[in-house]
Structure formats: C-alpha cells, structure tokens
N, C-alpha and C positions, 0 to 999 in steps of 0.2 A: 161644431166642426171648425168655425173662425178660431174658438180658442186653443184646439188644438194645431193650425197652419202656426199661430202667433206663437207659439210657444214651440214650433219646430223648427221656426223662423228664429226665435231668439238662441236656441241652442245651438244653430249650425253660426250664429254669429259670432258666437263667443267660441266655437271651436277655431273658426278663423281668427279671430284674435288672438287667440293663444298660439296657433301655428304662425302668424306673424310677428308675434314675441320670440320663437324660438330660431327666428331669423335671423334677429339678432347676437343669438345665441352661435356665435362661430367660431370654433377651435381652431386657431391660430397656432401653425408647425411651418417651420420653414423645411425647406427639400432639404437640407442636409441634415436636418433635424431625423428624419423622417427614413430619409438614406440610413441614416445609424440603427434607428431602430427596426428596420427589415434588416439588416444586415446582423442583427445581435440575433434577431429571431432567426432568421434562417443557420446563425453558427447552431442557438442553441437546439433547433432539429434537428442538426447534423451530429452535433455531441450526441444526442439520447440516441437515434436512430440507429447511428453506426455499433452503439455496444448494445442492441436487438437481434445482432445477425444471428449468432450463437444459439438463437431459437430454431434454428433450422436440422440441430441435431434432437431437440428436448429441451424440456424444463428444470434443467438441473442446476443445485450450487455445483463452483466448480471448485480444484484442488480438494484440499485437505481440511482448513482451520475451518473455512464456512460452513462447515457443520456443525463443530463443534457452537459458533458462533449462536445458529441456527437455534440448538440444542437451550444454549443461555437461554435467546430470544423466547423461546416456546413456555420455557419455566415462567419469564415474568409474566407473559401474557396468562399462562391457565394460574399460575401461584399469586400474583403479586410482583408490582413492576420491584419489590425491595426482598422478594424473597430470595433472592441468591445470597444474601449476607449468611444467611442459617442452611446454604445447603450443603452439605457434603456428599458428595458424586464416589456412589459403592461400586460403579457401573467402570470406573475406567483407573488404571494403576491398583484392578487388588492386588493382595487384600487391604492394602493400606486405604484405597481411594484417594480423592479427589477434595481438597478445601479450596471448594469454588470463591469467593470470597478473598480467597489470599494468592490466587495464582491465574486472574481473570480481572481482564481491562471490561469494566462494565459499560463503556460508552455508545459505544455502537450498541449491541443489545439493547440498549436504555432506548436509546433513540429509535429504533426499529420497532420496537414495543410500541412506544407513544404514538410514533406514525399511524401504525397499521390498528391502536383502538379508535386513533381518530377518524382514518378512514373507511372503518368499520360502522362507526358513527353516521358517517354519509353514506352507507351502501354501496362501498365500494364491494363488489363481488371476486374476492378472490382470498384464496386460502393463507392461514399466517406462512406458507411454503414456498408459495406463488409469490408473495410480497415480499418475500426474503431473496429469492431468485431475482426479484426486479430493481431490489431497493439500490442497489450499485451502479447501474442505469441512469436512476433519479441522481442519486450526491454526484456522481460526477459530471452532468447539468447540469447542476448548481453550482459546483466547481468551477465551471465556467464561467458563468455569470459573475460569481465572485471574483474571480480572474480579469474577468472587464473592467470593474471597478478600481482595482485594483493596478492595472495598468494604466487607464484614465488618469487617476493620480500619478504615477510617474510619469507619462510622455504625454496625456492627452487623449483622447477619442480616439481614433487614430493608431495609437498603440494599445489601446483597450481590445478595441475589435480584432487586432492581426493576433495580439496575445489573447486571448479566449479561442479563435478560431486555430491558433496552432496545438493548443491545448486540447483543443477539442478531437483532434487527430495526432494525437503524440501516442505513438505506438506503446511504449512504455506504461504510460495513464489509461489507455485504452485496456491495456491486460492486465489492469489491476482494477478496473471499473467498469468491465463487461461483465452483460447478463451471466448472475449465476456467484460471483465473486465477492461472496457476501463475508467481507473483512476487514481489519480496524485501520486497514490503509484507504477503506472507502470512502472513513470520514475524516482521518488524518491530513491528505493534502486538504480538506477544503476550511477545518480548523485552523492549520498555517496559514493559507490564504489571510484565513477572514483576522488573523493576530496581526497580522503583517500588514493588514486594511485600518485594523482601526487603532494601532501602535504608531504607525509611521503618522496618521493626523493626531494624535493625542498630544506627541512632541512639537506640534508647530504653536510657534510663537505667536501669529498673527492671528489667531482663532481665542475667541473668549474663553479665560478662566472654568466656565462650567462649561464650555463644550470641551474642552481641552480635559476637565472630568469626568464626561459623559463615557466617552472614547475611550478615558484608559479603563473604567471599569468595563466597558465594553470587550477591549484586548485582554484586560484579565480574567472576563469567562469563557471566554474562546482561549485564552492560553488550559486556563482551569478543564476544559471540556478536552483539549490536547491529552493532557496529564490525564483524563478519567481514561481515557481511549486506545491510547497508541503508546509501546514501549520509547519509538521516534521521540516525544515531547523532549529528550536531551535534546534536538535539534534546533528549535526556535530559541528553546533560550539560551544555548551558546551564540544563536546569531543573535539573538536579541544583546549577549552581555556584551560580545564580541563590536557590535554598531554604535552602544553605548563609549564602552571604551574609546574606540577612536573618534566619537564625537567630541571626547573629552581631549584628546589628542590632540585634535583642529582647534582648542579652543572654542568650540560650540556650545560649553555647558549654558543652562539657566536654570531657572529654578521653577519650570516646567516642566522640563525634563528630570527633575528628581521627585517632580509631583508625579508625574506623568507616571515615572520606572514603578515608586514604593506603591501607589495603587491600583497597577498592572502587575506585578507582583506578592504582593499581598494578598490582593483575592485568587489570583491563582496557585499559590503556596497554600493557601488554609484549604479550599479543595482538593489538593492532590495531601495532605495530611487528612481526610476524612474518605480517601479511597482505600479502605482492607490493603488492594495489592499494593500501592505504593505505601502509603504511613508515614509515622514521622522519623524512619530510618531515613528518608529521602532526603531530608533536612541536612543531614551531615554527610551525605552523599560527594564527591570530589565535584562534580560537576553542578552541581547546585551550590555549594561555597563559595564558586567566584559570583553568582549573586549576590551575596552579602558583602561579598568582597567590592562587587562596583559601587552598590549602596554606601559601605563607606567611603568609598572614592568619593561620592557624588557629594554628601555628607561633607566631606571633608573642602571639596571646593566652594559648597554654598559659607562655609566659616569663613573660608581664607576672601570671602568677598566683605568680607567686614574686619579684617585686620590689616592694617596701615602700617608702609614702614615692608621695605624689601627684606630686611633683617627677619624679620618677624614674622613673615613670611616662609622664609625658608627653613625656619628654627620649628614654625609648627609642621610645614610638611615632611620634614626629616623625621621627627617625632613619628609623625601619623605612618608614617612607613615601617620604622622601627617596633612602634606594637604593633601593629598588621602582620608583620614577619615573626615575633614573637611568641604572638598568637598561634598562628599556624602552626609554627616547631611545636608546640606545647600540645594543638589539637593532634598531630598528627604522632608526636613521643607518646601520647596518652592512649591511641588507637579508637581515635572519636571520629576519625574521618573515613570514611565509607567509601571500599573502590567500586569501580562502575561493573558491569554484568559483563559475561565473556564475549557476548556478540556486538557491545559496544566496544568492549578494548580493542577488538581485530579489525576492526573499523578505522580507528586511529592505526594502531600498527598492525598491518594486513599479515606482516611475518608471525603474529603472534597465533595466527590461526594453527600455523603447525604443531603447534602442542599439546592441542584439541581436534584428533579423529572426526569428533560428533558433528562440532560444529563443521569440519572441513567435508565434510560428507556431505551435505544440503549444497545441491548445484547450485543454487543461488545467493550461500556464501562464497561463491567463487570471486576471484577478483577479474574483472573486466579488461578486456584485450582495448587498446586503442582503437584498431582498427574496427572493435565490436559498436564504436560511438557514431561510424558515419554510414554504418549497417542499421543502427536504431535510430539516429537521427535524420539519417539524409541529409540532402544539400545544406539545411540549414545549420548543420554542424561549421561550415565556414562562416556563419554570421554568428555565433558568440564571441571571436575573437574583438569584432568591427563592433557589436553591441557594447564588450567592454569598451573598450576605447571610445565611445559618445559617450557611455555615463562615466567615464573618469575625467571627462574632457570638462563636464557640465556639474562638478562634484555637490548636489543636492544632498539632504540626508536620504532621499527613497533615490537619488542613484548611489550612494556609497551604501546604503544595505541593500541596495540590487548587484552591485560589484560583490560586494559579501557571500552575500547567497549565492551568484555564479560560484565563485572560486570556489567556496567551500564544498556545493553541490559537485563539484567537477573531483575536487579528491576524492570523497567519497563512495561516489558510484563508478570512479577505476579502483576503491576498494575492494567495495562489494557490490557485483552485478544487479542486486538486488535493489540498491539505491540509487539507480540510474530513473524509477518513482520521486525519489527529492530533487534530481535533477531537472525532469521535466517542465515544472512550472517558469525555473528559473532559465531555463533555457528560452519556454516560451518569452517571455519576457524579452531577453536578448535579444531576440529571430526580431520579435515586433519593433524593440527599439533601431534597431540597426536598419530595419528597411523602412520603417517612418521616415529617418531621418535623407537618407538616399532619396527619400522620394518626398521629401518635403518641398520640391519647387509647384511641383502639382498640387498639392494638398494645400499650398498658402493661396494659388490661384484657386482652387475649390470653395475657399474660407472667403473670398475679397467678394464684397457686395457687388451688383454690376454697376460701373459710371458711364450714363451714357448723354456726353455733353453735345450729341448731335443724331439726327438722326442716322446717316449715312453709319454712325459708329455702332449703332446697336446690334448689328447682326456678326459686328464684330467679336463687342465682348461677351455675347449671347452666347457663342461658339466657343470662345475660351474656358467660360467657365462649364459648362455643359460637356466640352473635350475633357476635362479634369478630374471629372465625375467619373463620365464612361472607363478613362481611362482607368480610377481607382478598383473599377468593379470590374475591367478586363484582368488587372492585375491581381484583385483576388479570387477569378475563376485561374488564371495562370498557376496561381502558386497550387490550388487546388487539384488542378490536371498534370502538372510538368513535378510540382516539387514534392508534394506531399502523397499523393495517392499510388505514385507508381514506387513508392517505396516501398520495400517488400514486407517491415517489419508492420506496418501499417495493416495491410490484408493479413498476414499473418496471426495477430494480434486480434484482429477486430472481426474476421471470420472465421476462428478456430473453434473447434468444438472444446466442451469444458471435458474436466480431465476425465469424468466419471463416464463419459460421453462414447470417448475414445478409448478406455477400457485402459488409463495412465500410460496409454502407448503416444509416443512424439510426433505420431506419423496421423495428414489428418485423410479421415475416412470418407466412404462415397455417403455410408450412412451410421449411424449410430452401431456403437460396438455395445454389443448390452452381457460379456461376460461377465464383469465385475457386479452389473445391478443384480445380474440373477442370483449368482452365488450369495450378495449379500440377503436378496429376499430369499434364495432357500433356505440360510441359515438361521433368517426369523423365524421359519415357518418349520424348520425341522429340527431344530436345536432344541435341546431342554435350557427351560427357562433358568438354572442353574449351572449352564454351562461356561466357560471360562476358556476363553478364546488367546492363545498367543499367538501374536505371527511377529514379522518387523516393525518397528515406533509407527513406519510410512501409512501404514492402514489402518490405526487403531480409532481413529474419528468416524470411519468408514462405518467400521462394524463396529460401534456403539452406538451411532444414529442411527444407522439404518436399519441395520441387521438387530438391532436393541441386543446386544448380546455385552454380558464383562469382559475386557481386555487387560492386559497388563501391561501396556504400553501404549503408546498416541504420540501424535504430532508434537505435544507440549514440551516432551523431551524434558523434564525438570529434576528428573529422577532419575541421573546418569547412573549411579550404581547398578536397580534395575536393568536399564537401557543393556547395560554390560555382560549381565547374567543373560539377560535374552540370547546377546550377541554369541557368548561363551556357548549356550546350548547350541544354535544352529553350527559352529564349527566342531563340536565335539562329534564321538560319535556314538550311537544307540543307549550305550550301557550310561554312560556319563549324562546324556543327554537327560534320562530317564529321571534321573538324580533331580537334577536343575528345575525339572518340571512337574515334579510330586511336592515340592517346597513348596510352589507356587496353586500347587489343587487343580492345574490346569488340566482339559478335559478332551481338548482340539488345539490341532494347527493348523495355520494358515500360511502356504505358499505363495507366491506368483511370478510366472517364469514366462518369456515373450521368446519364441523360436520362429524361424521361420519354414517354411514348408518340407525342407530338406533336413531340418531336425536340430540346424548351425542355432549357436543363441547369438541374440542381436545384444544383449546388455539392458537392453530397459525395463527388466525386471529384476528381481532379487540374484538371475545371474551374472548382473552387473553391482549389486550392492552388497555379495558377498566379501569381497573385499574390505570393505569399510566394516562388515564384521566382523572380519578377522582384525583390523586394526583397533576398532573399541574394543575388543576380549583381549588383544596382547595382554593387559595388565595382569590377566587371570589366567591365560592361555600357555605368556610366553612366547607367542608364534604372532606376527604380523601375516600377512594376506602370501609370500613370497614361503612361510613355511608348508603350505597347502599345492607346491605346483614343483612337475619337474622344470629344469633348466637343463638343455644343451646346447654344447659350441659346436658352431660350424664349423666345419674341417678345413674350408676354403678360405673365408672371409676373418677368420676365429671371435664371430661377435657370437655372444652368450641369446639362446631364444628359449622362448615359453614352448616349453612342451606339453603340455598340459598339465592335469592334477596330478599328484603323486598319489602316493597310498594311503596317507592320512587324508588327504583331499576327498579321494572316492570316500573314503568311509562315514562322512561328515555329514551330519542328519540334513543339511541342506540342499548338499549335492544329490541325495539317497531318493530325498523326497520330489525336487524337478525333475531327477530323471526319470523315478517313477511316473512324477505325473505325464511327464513328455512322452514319454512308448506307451503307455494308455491311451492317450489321445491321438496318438500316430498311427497304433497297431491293431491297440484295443487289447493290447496286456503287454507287461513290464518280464524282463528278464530280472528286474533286479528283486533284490528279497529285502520287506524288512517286517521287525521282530516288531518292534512295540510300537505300527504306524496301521491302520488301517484308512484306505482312501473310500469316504464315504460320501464324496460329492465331488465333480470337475467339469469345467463348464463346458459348454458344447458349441459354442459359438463358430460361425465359419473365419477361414483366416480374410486378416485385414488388404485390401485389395487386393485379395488373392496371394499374397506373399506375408505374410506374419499371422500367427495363433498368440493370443494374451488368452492364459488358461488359467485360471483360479482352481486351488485343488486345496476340499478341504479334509484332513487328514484326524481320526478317532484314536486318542493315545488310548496305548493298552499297556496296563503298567503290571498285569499277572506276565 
C-alpha cells in the first residue's frame, strides 16, 4: 500500500512539474496584434456567410455555365481527373458534338475535383453537387484572405483588413461567388490576386536573390493556373506588360526584374502551351507578343548597362528598335500574328460589338452606364478618385500597378458590364487606401507604444491609445451599417435566388419557382433517350445536365453558324421551319415565355429574345427584328409606333409556339392551330407573386 501512495505521490509530482514548465510556456500577441487577427476572422465569416444566403431558395448551381462546369467536374471525378483530354461530348451541338479538350478551360473543374477527393478523403458528407454548389462560397473566402495580404503589401495592416472587408461585400464579387455559382471567375479573381501577390515581391530589390526566385516561380504558376482557367488571363498580363513598361519608363529597370519577368513568364507560357484550349497558337497571339516584346526591352536595357560611351548607346538602341519594328512588319506581312477573340476586341473597342448580334445579345456584354458605378459601388465610388491620388502621390511599384489596375479596371467594366468583377478588387483596394490614409492620425496613435514618464500621465495616454482602437473598430461597424450594407446592389446580389431558383425570371420570389426544374426533370423522365432537344443557345446547359437529353446549342456559343440556323428556324414559319429541323434529326422544342396574369409579355423570356433572333438569322433571313412588326404614325404627334407583329410576325414558329403555350395555360386550350408542333408537356407552376407565369412548354415535332 506504501508503495503504491509513493508511487501516486511521484506521479502527481512530475505532473506538477510539467504544468509548471508549461508556465513558462506563454504566447506573447500584443492587442493590436490580436485586434487584427479577430478582425480578419470575423471579415472572413462574413465573406463566406453573406454568399450562404441563397440557401434559402435551394441547393442549386446558378445561371447557365456552372453546369456545364459541373458536368466537367463530374467526368474527372467518376473518369479520371485527365480524362477530358479524350472526351468528345455527343450530348451537346449535334450531330457534330462537343471536343471537350479544345473548347474548355480545365482549371476550375481541375481544382473542384482535387478538393472534393480530398475532402472525401476526410468524410466530408456531401455529394460531388453539393460541393460544387458550395465551392464559390470557399474561393471567394479565400479571395479575401488573399486580398489581405495583398493589401498589407501595399499600404500596410490597415489597408489589408478595409481591403478584404470591402471585398468581401462588393456586390459585384458577391454575384459571382455566391452559393451555387460554380464558374471560372470563382477562381479567376483569386489567381490575379495571388500573381499580383507574389509578382509585385519577386521584383523587389531589397529581398535575396532566391527569395526573389521563389516568388517569381510562384507568380508564374498562379499566372499558369490564370491561363488553365479563365479566358480573362489576357488581363494580368497586359497589366503585368503594361507595369513592367513603365517601370522601364521611370528608369526603375534592374536585373531582378528581368530575372523576376523571364521566370514569371516562362513557367506560365509553357503551361498555358500544354492546355488543348489555348496551345501554342497563343504564342503568336497579338496580345501575348508584347511579352516577348518587353522581354526584349528588358533584354536590351540589361546590354546597354555594359556599353560606354553615349554614342554607343544610342546607336545600339536605335538598332534594337529598328529590328523590333522590322520584325513585327515581317510577322505581321506573313500572317503569323494571331487577332484576339471577338469578346476581347469589344472590350477594347466597345463600338465593335455592333457588328456582332450574338455577342450584343448577352445583357452582360452590354456596356455600363456611369451612373450604374455608384448603384454598384456606393459611397465608396467617391474614394477611387482620393485612392488614386495617394498612390500617385507615393509612386511605389505596388502603387503604380495599383494605379494601373484602377485605370484600366475602370475602362473596362464601363465597357462591358460584366467586368465591373475585374473592377472590384481594384476598387477594393482604392476604398482601403484612401480611408487608411484619411484616417492615419488615429492609426499612428494606435501603433505608438504608451510613455508614461509619470504617474499622473498614465491614465492619459491609456485613453489615447485605447480611444484609437475603439474608435478604428466604431469606424468599421460605420462603414459596415452606413456605407456598405444599405446599398442596394449588396442585398441584391447577396440574397438573390439562383437563376434556376427563380425560374430565369429578374423578379426575386417569396419562394422558390420550380417551373423550369420540373420541365427539365420531366424531360429526363419522359423523353426518349434518343431524343434531340432544340430550343435557344440560353438553355442548352440546362437540359444536358439536367434533363441528360442532346441539344444543338448551349451557352458556349462557339458555333455561330448553327447558333443562326436555330435563330432562322424560330423566325421562319412552319413549312420552312420544318426544313431547318429535319437536318438537324431534331425530335422536340423548347420554348419559354414569362407573361403576366392578364396574358401582356413582360420580355424575360424568349418574348423578349426574339429580337436578337431575328437579328443573328438576318444573314439568312434578310429581315432584322423590325421586318416581323407593324409600324404606325400618329396622326397628332407624327412619331412612328410599334403596333404589334405583322403577318410574317404571327406566322413565326416562335410566336405560334408562346402563344400556344400562353392560352393553354390561361384557358386551358389555344385558338391557334399548328401543323407540325405538338405540345407535350407545360408547366404548371403558380404565377410569381401573384403577378408573372414563367411557363416551360415542351413541344413533339411532327414532320408527317
């Protein structure tokens, strides 16, 4: 019994010893340390949390592409994360199909795969659907984060945290990285980010030789992973060729920066030459030349650091100019150099959209109204001006490529509505610099250690600094209640239903519209499995995921010809139509038409996108959207008005087919007659708050 007290005795001793060893053991964070880190943590809950809300309609991807997306993602997982290189897709543009591999940014999929075996790996409980619905969620969390870091480097802590937290409520980022939005702009901004992170320290001089290598290999597989992923990657590297250039400008070159460029380029050029859809046509692409083009700039200044003698000097840069210009005429007389794609040239020149229907069709190639910048941004649309002006004031290289990036971000997305996403980070950025700086009297009182050379004085500077704190973190619930939250695009964006949700209607609902889901699941369920679905490009992602059925058109839009023929059938009428759709083997059509209770169409359905196919068929047609409708003048005023369709207009398998489906669903039978259309499905859904019907009607061709 002694020996066992003595021996219970020696174990509770040496337990206390070790608990007085780990006494010593004390993690040391100063309060501002500490401040930062609840304050990254509580941005990064609010980044994830706020693109959750969208669960409150379903579990669904939203739009169009994240299906398609989806659709990748699912292949690598059950086939092999490399099996899309050998797939060809019979299922969408028959008869021709689909070369997956040549017409598909692998990166996202890629990534979404590896996640979700790894977290499968852990028992993570949840379907490859479920984790595809959530993964846009995660990256733009991460986004943020990245964005901290990010900002850190250019203005300091300070401007990390305001820039991550405005990011993290940037109405724009928000609706393109809320639940459900599973597309290659989810991992796009956070690629930029992270180039733009480890680009701008690769070029500093004051960092050793191999970190300075570390880094640019680093930017080069984050540029590389741009290029697998997102069409955007022309974007960083005009800003990347663009920041180079004029550092060459300032006189800033060294021979860091041509270490730094060739093996941030290098590794990311030989990856996006081993992606299928880009190749090594990409090489001689117009916008990839001025890479090579700054290369030899760069090139050419590290020589002229070793030749003596102003003569000599000038004699060889005249030279280096003279073949650089030589060159070019010669690539360009030979037809070696490669123009960019049509959705980047209307980007640069927005007029150029008009010569292309297609693309001017997609609401979010539209170009952007000024006034739509202080409707998406809010208040803080007046701090990019005061953002530029500190970092031009303070001209670093991460403020002249923060200047860069504003500027250029700001043409672009009053190009195209849709790049008001490239905008957003550099915006955030802006907002942060500009109010760090404003409010840097406090924040340098927050940073000063306390001195307290008396007693009477400690309650002084106790209060100062303590007033600095509170006040930092009054100031960012303020921006959070005053600036950011009561902005409309904000709730908008960030608790809108996904589109599948809403049944592609604009309008958001009390609860989930499930016309669209059904029709797609009746069409799984009743269709033959050799059936061959045409409707418009808008829904061809829809019903191949979902509905598993072939289509002859999708969102890809790659195969304008096609696209045309479609368009020509819906304006033709019956007999012609008939023609159009015996080519193709097609077996069903698909409408969809949005009216509201009194029978008037609102537009947000195909009787709003007929137009645009009368203007892609003119070429076949002869008739724009204007040959389809009367016009009369008023007798009073003599301005010319829409009177409705003409005769060719009624007879038009598009119009034939809404109005069908519309007094079906109105009446529960159609006056109108047609020959080779049978309606063999229409959804039944009630109208949307009481005021709109989004009907799905799908229609059995009868070609006897």
């Amino acid at each position: 019994m002694m020996k066992i007290r003595k021996l219970f005795r020696r174990g509770f001793e040496r337990v206390v010893d070790v608990l007085k060893s780990l006494r010593a053991l004390r993690f040391r964070i100063s309060h501002s340390s500490l401040l930062q880190v609840s304050l990254l943590f509580l941005i990064l809950s609010i980044a994830f949390m706020v693109r959750l809300l969208p669960m409150r309609w379903g579990w669904y991807l939203s739009e169009f592409d994240p299906y398609y997306q989806y659709r990748l993602t699912k292949n690598m997982v059950e086939n092999g994360l490399f099996s899309w290189l050998n797939w060809h897709d019979t299922m969408s543009w028959y008869p021709y199909g689909r070369d997956v591999a040549l017409t598909s940014f692998p990166g996202l999929a890629f990534t979404a795969a590896i996640f979700y075996i790894i977290a499968k790996a852990w028992g993570l409980p949840l379907t490859l659907y479920e984790f595809c619905v959530l993964f846009p969620a995660i990256m733009g969390t991460l986004t943020c984060l990245v964005m901290y870091f990010l900002g850190k480097d250019v203005g300091g802590k300070e401007v990390g945290l305001f820039s991550a937290f405005f990011l993290a409520l940037n109405a724009s980022y928000i609706g393109r990285t809320s639940l459900g939005f599973f597309d290659d702009e989810t991992v796009g901004i956070f690629g930029i980010l992270l180039f733009a992170f480890f680009f701008l320290r690769s070029v500093e001089i004051e960092r050793p030789l191999k970190t300075n290598i570390i880094y640019a290999v680093a930017a080069g597989l984050s540029l590389g992973y741009i290029f697998a992923s997102w069409g955007a990657s022309r974007y960083p590297v005009g800003l990347a060729v663009l920041f180079v250039f004029i550092l060459i400008l300032l006189r800033r070159y060294s021979s860091r920066l041509l270490l730094s460029y060739s093996v941030t380029f290098g590794i990311a050029l030989f990856i996006a030459v081993n992606v299928p859809y880009v190749g090594f046509s990409f090489l001689v692409e117009s916008s990839i030349l001025s890479v090579f083009g700054i290369f030899l700039l760069l090139c050419a200044c590290e020589v002229t650091r070793f030749i003596k003698g102003f003569k000599m000097k000038i004699v060889f840069v005249s030279g280096f100019l003279a073949l650089c210009a030589v060159l070019f005429f010669m690539l360009s007389w030979y037809g070696f150099i490669g123009t960019l794609e049509t959705k980047f040239r209307i980007v640069l020149n927005p007029f150029e959209r008009l010569l292309y229907p297609l693309a001017e069709s997609v609401q979010e190639h539209r170009p952007a109204a000024w006034g739509s910048f202080y409707y998406e941004l809010g208040i803080g649309a007046f701090f990019i001006p005061i953002g530029l002006f500190f970092a031009l004031q303070n001209p670093t290289n991460r403020n002249i490529f923060l200047s860069i990036f504003g500027l250029t971000s700001i043409y672009f997305a009053s190009s195209m509505v849709r790049l008001t996403l490239l905008m957003a980070p550099a915006f955030s950025l802006l907002w942060a610099l500009a109010l760090t700086r404003l409010l840097r009297p406090f924040i340098t009182i927050l940073k000063e250690a306390p001195v307290i050379p008396r007693r009477k004085m400690r309650f002084e500077a106790y209060v100062g600094k303590e007033f600095s704190g509170a006040f930092l973190i009054m100031m960012f619930l303020l921006l959070t209640f005053t600036f950011v939250l009561p902005n409309p695009r904000v709730f908008d964006h960030a608790y809108s239903p996904t589109t599948i949700a809403s049944a592609s209607v604009p309008v958001k609902p009390d609860q989930p519209v499930t016309d669209w889901m059904e029709a797609l699941i009746w069409m799984r369920e009743n269709l033959p499995d050799n059936a061959v679905v045409c409707s418009w490009w808008d829904y061809g992602y829809w019903i191949t995921t979902v509905a598993n059925k072939t289509t002859l058109a999708d969102n890809a839009t790659w195969n304008w010809t096609q696209i045309q023929r479609i368009a020509s059938m819906f304006m033709s009428n019956e007999t012609e139509a008939i023609k159009i759709l015996q080519k193709y083997d097609a077996t069903h059509v698909v409408v969809f038409t949005v009216f509201n209770t009194q029978g008037s169409d609102t537009g947000f359905g195909d009787e709003g996108k007929w137009r645009w196919m009368a203007r892609i068929s003119e070429p076949l047609t002869g008739l724009n959207d204007t040959g389809y409708r009367r016009y009369e003048t008023d007798p009073q005023t003599g301005a010319v008005q829409d009177a409705g369709w003409n005769e060719l207009g009624l007879n038009s398998v598009i119009y034939k087919l809404m109005t069908y489906g519309k007094e079906t669903k109105l009446y529960g039978y159609s006056m109108s007659v047609l020959e080779h259309f049978k309606l063999v499905y229409f959804s039944k859904g009630s109208a949307i708050r009481g005021a709109y019907y989004a009907l799905v009607c799908v229609y059995e061709i009868e070609y006897s």
